[in-house]
C-alpha positions as CSV (number, residue, x, y, z in Angstrom):
1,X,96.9,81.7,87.1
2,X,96.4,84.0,89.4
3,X,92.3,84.7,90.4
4,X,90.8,88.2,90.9
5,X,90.4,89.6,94.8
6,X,87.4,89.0,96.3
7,X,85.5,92.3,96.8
8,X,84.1,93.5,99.6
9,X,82.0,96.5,100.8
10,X,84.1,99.4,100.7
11,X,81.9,101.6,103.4
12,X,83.8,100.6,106.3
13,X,87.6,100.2,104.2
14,X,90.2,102.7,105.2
15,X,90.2,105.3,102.5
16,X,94.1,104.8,101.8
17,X,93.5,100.9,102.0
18,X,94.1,100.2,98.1
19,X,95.6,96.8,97.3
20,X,96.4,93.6,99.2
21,X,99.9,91.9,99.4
22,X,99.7,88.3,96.8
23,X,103.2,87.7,97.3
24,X,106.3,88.6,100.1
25,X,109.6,88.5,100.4
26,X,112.5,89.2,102.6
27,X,112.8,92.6,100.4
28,X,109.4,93.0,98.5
29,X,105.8,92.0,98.3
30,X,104.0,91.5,95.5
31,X,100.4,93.5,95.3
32,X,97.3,93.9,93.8
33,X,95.1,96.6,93.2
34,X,91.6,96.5,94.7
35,X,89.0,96.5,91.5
36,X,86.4,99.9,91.8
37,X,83.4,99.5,92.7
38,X,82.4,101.6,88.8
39,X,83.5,100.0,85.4
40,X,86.9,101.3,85.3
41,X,90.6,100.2,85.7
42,X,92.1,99.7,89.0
43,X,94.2,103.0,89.3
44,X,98.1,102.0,89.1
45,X,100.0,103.3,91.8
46,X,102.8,106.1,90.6
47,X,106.7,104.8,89.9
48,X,108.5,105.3,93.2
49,X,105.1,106.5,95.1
50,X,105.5,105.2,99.0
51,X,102.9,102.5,100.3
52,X,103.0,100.7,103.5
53,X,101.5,97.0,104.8
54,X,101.4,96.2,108.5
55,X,102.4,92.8,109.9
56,X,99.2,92.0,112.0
57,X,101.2,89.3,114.2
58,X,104.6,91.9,115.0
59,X,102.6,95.0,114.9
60,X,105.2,96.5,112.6
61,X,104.4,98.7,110.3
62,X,106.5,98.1,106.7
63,X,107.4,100.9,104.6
64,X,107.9,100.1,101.1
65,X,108.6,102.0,97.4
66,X,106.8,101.3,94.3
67,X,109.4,100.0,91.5
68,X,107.3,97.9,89.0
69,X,103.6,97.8,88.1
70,X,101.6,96.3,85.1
71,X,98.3,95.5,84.3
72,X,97.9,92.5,82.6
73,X,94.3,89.6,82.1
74,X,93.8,87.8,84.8
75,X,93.8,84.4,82.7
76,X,97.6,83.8,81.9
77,X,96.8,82.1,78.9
78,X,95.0,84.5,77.1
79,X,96.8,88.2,76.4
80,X,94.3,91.4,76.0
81,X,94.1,92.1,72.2
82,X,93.4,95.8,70.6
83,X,89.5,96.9,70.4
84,X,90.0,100.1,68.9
85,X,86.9,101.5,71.5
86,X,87.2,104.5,73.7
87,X,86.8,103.8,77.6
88,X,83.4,104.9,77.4
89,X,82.8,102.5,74.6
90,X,84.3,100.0,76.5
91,X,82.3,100.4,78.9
92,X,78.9,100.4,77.2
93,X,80.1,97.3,74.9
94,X,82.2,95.3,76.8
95,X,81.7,96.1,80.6
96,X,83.6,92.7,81.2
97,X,86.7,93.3,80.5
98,X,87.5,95.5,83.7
99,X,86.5,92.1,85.8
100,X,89.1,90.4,83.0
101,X,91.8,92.3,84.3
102,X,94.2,92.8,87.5
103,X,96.7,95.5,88.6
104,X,99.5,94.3,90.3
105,X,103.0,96.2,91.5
106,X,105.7,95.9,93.5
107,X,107.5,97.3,96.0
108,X,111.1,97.7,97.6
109,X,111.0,97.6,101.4
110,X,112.9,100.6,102.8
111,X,112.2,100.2,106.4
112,X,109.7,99.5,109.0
113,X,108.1,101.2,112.1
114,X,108.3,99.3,115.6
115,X,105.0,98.2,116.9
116,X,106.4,96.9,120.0
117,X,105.1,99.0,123.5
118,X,102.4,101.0,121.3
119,X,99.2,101.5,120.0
120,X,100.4,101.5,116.4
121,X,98.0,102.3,113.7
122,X,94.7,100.4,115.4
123,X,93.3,101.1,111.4
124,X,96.5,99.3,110.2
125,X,97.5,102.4,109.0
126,X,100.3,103.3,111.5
127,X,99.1,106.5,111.6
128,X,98.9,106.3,115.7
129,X,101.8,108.4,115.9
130,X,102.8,111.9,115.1
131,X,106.5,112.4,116.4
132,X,108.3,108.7,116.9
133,X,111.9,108.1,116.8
134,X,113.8,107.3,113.8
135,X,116.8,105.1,114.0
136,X,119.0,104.3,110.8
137,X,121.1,100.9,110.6
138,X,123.8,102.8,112.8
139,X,121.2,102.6,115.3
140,X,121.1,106.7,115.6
141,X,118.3,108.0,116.8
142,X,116.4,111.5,116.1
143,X,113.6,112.6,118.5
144,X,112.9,112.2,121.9
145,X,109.3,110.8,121.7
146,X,108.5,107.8,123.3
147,X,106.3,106.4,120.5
148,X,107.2,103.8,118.0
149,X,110.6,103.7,116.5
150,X,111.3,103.7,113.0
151,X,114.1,101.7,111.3
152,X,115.6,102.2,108.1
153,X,116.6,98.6,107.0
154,X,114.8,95.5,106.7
155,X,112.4,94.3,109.2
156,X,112.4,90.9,110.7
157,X,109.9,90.2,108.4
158,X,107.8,90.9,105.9
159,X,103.9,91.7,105.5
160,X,102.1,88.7,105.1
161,X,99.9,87.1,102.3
162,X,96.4,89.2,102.4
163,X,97.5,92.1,104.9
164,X,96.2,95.5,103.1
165,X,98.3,98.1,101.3
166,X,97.8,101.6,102.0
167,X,99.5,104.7,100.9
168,X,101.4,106.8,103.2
169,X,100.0,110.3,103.9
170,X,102.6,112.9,104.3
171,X,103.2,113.2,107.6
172,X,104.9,109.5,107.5
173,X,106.8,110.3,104.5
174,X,108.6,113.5,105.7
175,X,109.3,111.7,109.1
176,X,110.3,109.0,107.5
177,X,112.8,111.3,105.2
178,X,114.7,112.6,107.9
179,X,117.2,110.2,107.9
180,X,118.7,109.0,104.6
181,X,119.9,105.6,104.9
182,X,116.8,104.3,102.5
183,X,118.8,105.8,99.7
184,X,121.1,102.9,99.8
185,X,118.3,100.3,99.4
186,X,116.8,101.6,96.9
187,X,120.2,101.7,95.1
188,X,120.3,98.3,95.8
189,X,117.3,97.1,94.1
190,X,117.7,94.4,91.8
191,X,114.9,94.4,88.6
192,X,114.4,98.1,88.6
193,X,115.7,101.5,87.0
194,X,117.3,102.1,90.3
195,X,118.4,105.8,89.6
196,X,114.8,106.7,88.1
197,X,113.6,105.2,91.2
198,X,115.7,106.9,93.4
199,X,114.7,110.0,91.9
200,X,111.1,109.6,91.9
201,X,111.4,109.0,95.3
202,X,113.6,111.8,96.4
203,X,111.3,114.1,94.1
204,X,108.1,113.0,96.2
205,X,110.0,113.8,99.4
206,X,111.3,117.3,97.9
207,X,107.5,118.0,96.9
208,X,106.5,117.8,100.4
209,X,109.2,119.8,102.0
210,X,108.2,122.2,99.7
211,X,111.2,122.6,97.9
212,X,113.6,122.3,101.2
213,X,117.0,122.9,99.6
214,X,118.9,121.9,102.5
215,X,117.3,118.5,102.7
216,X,118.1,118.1,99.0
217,X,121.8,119.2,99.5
218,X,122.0,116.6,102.1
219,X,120.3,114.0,100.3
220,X,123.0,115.3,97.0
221,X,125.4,114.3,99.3
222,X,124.4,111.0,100.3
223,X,123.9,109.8,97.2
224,X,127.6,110.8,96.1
225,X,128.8,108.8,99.1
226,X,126.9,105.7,98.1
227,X,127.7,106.4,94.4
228,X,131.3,106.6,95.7
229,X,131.9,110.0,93.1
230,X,130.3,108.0,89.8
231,X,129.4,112.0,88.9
232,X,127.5,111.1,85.9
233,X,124.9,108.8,87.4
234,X,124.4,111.5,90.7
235,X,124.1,114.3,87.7
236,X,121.4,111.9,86.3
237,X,119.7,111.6,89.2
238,X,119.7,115.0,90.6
239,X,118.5,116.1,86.9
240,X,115.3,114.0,87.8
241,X,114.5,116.4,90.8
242,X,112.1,119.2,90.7
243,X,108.8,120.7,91.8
């Protein structure tokens, strides 16, 4: 059984600062939501939204997508049964039940930003830089700023147990986008809808470009060279795409 958080003031938290990693892996970490400080439900981060968790020790900064989230009681024995109240009744009748219950999700690491030779994200955030490098797994590089690097596969290692979870703003998202080798991990992701997810996250991208229909051609035509011409599934995915 897992236990809730312990909560802390939020004056001095990072505004983006929203859940704290409960389990990691070579590929993922496991999340929870930070409870509010007002009787409501922690708020579930969206299906292939892009959050991020820094490795304190490495300075790296990990990128990661959202793939899976639930909210479930925090006692594994008991399950949550139907009340047939409104939240606002809920609220003025049964104010425990939003201790009773966590939000949890996880996430698909895409890639990670170097936090070797930098000031990287004092706040955690990685927000210390505005123009670094990107580098896929070919070890091509776009830029010619001197700030951190970012990498598009698997970093050395995770985030660690506790380290904070923030969303990305985005500015890190559409740097991060302008190399497409992440489309291949998150085709890779084992557990999840992987063409929903691959849309949602190309469709969060294509919302911030502002509807950039060259990136999307380009991103149309990596994703027929992983899908190696399975037209239907690329006609599924592209389908998912819009404004």
């Amino acid at each position: 059984m897992r236990l809730p958080l312990p909560q802390f003031s939020s004056q001095s938290r990072h505004p983006g600062y929203f859940a704290e990693v409960i389990e990691t892996a070579t590929t993922e970490f496991l999340a929870q939501c930070l409870e509010p400080e007002d009787l409501s439900f922690a708020v579930m981060p969206p299906f292939g939204s892009w959050v991020k968790a820094k490795d304190e020790e490495s300075g790296n900064v990990v990128y990661a997508v959202v793939y899976h989230a639930t909210t479930s009681p925090i006692d594994s024995v008991h399950r949550a049964r139907a009340l047939g109240l409104s939240l606002q009744d809920l609220r003025e009748q049964q104010p425990q039940i939003f201790a009773m219950l966590k939000t949890e999700f996880r996430a698909a690491i895409v890639g990670f930003q170097s936090g070797r030779g930098s000031h990287a994200a004092r706040d955690g955030t990685g927000n210390g830089t505005r123009n670094g490098n990107v580098k896929n797994g070919n070890g091509r590089k776009n830029g010619s700023s001197l700030s951190e690097t970012i990498y598009q596969h698997l970093p050395p290692r995770p985030p660690q147990i506790h380290q904070a979870v923030y969303y990305c703003d985005s500015e890190e998202i559409l740097r991060f986008s302008e190399q497409l080798d992440f489309l291949r991990t998150l085709l890779q992701v084992t557990g999840a809808p992987v063409d929903g997810l691959t849309a949602a996250a190309i469709r969060e991208i294509y919302r911030l470009r502002q509807a950039d229909r060259q990136w999307l051609v380009q991103a149309g035509r990596m994703l027929s060279i992983l899908l190696k011409d399975d037209y239907d599934r690329l006609r599924i995915i592209l389908s998912q795409i819009y404004i």
